[in-house]
SEDOBA-926851 format. One record per residue (C-alpha): residue in one letter; x, y, z. Coordinates in steps of 0.1 Angstrom, whole numbers, plus 2048, in hexadecimal, padded with zeros to 3 digits. Example, Ala and Ser with C-alpha at 12.3 -4.5 7.8 and 13.67 -1.06 7.14 Angstrom:
# residues 2
A87B7D384E S8897F5847 
This chain:
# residues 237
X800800800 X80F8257F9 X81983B815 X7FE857803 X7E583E806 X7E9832829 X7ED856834 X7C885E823 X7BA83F835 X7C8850859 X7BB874854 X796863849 X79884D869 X796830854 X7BA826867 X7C582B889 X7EB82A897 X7EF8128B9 X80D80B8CA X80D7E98D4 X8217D68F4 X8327B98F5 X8237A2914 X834787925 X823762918 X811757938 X80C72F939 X7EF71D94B X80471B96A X81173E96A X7EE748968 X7E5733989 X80273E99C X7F8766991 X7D275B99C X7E074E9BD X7F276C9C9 X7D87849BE X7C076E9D4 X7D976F9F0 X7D37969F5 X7AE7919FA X7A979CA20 X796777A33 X77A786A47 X76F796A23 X772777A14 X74D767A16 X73B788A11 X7497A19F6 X76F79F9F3 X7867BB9FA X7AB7BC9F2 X7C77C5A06 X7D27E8A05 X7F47DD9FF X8097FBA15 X81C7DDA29 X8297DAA05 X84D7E09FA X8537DD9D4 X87A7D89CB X8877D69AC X8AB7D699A X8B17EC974 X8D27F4965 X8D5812957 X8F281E93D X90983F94E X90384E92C X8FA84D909 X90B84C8E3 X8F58688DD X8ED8828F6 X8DB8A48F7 X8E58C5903 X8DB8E9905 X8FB8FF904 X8FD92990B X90893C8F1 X92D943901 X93191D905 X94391A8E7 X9578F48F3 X9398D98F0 X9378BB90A X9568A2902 X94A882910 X95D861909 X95D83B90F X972824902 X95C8108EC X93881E8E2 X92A7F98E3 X9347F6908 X92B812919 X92E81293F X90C805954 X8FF80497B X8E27EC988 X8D180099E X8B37F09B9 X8978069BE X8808059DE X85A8149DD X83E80E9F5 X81A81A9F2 X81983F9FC X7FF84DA1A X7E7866A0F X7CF873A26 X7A7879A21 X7B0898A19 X7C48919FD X7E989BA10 X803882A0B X80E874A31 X82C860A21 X83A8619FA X8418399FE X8658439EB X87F82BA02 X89B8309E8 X8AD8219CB X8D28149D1 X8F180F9BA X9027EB9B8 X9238009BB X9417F79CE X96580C9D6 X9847FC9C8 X9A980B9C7 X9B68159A6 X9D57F7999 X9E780C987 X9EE834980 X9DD84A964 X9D986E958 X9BB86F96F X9C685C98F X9DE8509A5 X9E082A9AA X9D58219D0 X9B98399C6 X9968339D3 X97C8339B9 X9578269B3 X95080799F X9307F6990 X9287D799A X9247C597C X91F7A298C X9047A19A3 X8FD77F9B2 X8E87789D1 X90077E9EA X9067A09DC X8DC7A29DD X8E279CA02 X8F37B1A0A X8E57CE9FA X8C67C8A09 X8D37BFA2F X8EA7E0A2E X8D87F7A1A X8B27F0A12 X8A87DFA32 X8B67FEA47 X8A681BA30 X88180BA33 X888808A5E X893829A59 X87483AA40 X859824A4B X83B839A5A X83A836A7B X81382BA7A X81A814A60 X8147EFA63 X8277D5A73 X8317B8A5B X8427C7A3B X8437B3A1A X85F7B59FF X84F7AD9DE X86D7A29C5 X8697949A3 X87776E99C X89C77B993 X8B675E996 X8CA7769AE X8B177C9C5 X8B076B9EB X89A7539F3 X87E759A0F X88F744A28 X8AF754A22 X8BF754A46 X8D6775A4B X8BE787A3B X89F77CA50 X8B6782A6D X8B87AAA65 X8957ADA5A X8897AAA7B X8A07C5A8F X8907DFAA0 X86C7D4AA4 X86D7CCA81 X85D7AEA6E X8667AEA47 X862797A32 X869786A0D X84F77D9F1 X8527719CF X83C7809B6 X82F76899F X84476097D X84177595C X82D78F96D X83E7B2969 X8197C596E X81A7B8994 X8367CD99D X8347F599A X8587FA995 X8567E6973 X8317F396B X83981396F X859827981 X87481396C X86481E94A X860843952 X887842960 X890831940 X87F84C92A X89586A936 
């Protein structure tokens, strides 16, 4: 069909544009185990009368994303006595430098009134570590501290992120009213610590605390608001 024609066909309506998604393929048992945990959140005493869900703010979503440190192509607004552009280099435009980073949301409190009592915004961490510089360059002295991705992260580097870093910043934001068992929702991620994983049960339950570890069922990205939502607005800018 010509471009003229098609183009006719959309101005007359007899054509639309759609954008369409790619979903994960759901089998008959990922489809019962999605089922299942949806039915889990009903609240009991509602159960034999009309159904009510659990407002989910004993909820913690966590979620890891790498993102590139910068692009091949990159935008810039520049005054008019700026006359030296940006000079940004790597060494090979195929392999540009990247950071996993684990982000932490809860459900935010609003009031009746419409005033927002807690943002739900725990934090989002860099798999980063400090190693000394081997040898001596232009730009540093060897012995000299400096930051490094983590471009290998296995379980017990999952453990220990969350033990030393995510564990203590949801003790330390949680609203004081809030409820008493907290639950970490995480995807099905080979990396990621089982439920009954012992050190970190251990720290999950300092200081009056009891948090805890679920699985969300398999091939189901729309169950976590990190992948439905946050990641894909931090990825377009």
């Amino acid at each position: 069909m010509e471009h003229s024609q098609v183009y006719r066909m959309l101005k007359s309506g007899d054509l639309r544009s759609h954008k369409n998604s790619i979903k994960p393929k759901l089998s008959h048992e990922h489809k019962h185990r999605r089922l299942n945990f949806i039915s889990s959140q009903i609240i009991l005493p509602t159960v034999n009368t009309l159904p009510k869900f659990s407002l989910m703010y004993n909820v913690v979503h966590i979620d890891e994303k790498w993102f590139f440190m910068s692009r091949e192509t990159q935008g810039f607004y520049l005054f008019t006595w700026e006359e030296e552009e940006p000079y940004r280099c790597v060494q090979n435009k195929n392999f540009i430098g990247k950071v996993m980073f684990i982000a932490v949301v809860a459900r935010p409190l609003v009031n009746t009134n419409g005033d927002i009592l807690w943002d739900g915004k725990i934090g989002i961490f860099p798999f980063i570590e400090t190693q000394m510089a081997i040898r001596s360059s232009s730009n540093k002295a060897a012995g000299t501290p400096e930051l490094k991705a983590i471009t290998r992260v296995t379980r017990d580097v999952i453990r220990e992120k969350l033990t030393a870093e995510v564990l203590p910043a949801i003790r330390s934001k949680w609203p004081a009213n809030g409820v008493g068992d907290i639950w970490i929702q995480q995807d099905n991620a080979r990396p990621h610590i089982l439920t009954t994983d012992h050190a970190f049960n251990e720290a999950a339950t300092q200081d009056g605390f009891n948090i805890r570890l679920v699985f969300q069922p398999a091939s189901s990205l729309d169950m976590n608001i990190l992948d439905l939502s946050l990641f894909n607005a931090l990825q377009s800018i």
